[in-house]
C-alpha positions in Angstrom: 124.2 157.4 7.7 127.5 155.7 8.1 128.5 157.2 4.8 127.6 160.5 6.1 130.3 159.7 9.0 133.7 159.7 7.1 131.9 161.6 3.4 131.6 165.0 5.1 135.4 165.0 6.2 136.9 163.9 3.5 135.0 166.6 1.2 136.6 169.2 3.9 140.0 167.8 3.5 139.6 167.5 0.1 139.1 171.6 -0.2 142.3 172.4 1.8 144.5 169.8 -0.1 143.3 168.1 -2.7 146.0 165.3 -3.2 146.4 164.5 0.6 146.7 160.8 2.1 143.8 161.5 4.7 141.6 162.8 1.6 142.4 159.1 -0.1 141.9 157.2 3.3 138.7 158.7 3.9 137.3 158.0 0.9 138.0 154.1 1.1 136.8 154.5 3.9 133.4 156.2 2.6 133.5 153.1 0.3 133.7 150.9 2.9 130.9 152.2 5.4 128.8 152.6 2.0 128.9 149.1 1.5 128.6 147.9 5.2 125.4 149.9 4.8 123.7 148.2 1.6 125.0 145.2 2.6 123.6 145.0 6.3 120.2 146.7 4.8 119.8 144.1 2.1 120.6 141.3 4.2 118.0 142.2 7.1 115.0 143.1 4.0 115.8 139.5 2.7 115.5 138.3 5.6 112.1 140.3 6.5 110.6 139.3 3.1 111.6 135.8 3.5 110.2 135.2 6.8 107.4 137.8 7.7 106.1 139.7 4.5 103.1 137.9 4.8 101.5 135.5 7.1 104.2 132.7 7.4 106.8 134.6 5.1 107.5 134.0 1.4 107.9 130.6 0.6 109.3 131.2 -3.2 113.1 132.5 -1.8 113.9 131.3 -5.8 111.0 132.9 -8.0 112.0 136.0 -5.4 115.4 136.1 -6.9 114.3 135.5 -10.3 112.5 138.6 -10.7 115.1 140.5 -8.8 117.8 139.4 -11.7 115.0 140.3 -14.5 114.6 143.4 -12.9 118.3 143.8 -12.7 118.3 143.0 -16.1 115.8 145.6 -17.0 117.0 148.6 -15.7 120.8 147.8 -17.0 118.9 147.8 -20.3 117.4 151.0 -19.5 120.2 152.7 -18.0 122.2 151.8 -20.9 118.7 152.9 -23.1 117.8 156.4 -21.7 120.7 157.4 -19.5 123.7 156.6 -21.7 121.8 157.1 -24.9 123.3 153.7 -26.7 122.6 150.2 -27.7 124.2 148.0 -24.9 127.2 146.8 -26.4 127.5 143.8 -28.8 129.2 141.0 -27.0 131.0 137.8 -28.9 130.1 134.6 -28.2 132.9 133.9 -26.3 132.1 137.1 -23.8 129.2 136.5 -23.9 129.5 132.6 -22.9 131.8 134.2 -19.7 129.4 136.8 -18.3 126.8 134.3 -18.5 128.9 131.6 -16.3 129.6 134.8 -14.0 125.9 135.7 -13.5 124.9 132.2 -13.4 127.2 131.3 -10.3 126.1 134.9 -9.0 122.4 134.1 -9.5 123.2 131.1 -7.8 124.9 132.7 -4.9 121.9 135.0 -4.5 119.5 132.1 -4.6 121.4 130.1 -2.1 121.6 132.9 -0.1 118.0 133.9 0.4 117.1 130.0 0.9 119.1 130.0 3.9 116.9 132.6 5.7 114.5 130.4 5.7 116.8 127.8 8.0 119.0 130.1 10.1 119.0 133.5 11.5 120.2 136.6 9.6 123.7 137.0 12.5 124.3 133.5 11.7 124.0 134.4 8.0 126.2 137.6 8.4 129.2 135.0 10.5 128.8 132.2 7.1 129.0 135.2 4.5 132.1 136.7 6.4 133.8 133.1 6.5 133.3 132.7 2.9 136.8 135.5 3.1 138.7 132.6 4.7 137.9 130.4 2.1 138.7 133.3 -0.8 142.3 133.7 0.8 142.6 129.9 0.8 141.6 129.3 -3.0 143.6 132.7 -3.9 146.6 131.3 -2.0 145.8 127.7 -3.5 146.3 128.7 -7.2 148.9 131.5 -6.7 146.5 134.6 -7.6 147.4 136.4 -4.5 151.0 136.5 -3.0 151.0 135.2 0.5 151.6 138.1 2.9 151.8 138.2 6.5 149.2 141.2 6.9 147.1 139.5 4.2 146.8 136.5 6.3 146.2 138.6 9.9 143.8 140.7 7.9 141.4 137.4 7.2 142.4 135.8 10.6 141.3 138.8 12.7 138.6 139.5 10.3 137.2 135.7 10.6 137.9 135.9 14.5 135.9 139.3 15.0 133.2 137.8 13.4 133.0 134.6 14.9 133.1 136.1 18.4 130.1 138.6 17.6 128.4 135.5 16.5 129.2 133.2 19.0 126.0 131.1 20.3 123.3 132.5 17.4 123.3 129.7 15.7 119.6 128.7 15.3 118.7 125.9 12.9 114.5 125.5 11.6 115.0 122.7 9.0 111.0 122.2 9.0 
């Protein structure tokens, strides 16, 4: 839906001039609502599965996860099977060694993530997930990957700020 919103523009700026600025804005923009989208959608069916699948909720947040990597897993596999008509690609140990530390801390992201719906609420979830930006600039600024920049820095404050004041007062804590 959301996608919908700035897709269908951009495709009719895009056949008057195909190399405009709106054309290019539009489409970040497309990329942007696109992702709002999964990301609000996956967040609220975590939370659903987690709490009220079934009677009292699934209580396995971490075999939960563990079959949605294998699945992952699977249909890379098969995508790269069927679809692309190859052998995924042979990785060295070293690559191989990096990806997995990747996943892992991803996994563990994931995993860490769905446990939490089982303590708070999914807009108190949402304000924590957009904080983590905050702490991104930080560590970026921290070990010189990003140059410090005066919109950089609004960008993140406002960002954090927006969030925090649509959040305000949902914290709701069920530690048993």
């Amino acid at each position: 839906g959301f996608l919908l919103i700035s897709e269908l523009p951009r495709r009719s700026i895009i056949r008057s001039d195909p190399n405009s600025r709106a054309a290019g804005t539009l489409w970040i923009c497309s990329l942007v609502l696109g992702w709002y989208t999964v990301s609000i959608t996956l967040i609220l069916y975590n939370k659903w599965v987690i709490t009220s699948w079934t009677p009292g909720g699934m209580r396995f947040p971490i075999s939960y996860t563990t079959s949605h990597m294998l699945l992952k897993g699977c249909l890379a596999w098969l995508y790269f099977s069927f679809v692309r008509g190859k052998r995924p690609p042979w990785l060295g140990w070293g690559i191989f060694i990096g990806f997995s530390l990747a996943g892992s801390f991803a996994a563990l992201d994931i995993v860490t993530s769905n446990l939490s719906f089982l303590y708070i609420s999914a807009t108190f979830y949402t304000f924590l997930k957009s904080a983590s930006l905050t702490f991104m600039l930080g560590f970026a600024l921290l070990f010189c990957l990003e140059p410090p920049s005066a919109s950089l820095i609004s960008t993140v404050a406002l960002t954090s700020a927006g969030m925090f004041l649509a959040s305000y007062g949902a914290p709701e804590f069920h530690l048993l």
